[in-house]
N, C-alpha and C positions, 0 to 999 in steps of 0.2 A: 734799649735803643742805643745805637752807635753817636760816638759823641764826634767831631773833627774838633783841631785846628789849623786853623790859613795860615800862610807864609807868604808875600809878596817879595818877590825875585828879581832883581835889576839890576843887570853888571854894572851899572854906570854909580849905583852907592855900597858898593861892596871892598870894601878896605879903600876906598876914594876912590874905585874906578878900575882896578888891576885888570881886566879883562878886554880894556882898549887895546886892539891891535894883535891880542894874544890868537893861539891855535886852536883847532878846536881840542885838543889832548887837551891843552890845561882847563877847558871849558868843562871837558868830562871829567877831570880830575875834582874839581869842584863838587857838579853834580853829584855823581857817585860817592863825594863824604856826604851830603844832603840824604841821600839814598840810607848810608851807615847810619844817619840819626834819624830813621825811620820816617822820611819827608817823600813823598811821592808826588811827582810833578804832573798835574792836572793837564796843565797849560804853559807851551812856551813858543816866544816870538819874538824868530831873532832880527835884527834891522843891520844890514849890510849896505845901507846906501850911503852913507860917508865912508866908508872905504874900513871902519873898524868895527868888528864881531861884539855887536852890543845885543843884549835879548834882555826881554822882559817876563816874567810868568808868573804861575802861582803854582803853590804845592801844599799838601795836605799830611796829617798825620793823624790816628785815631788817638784819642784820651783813653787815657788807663786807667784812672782814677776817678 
């Protein structure tokens, strides 16, 4: 049987927040190293209603061990 681990995703406590106001390149920039350490994003949702590109999600990766 396949085993996960969660990841709970929130640009708002990611190195203090570095993603307020940022683009989406740096957004996928991000992402995509999540991707390199084998983290597949289930779920994500971004909030654009203060005027800065904040998102919340979860991501997933199988156990190896």
């Amino acid at each position: 049987m396949k085993k996960w681990e969660y990841k709970v995703i929130d640009s708002t406590n990611i190195a203090g927040g570095i993603f307020r106001g940022k683009k989406f390149r740096e957004i996928e920039k991000f992402l995509n190293g999540l991707g390199q350490e084998g983290w597949e994003i289930v779920n994500l949702d971004f909030n654009d209603v203060t005027g800065q590109m904040d998102f919340v999600g979860v991501a997933k990766r199988e156990l190896t061990s």
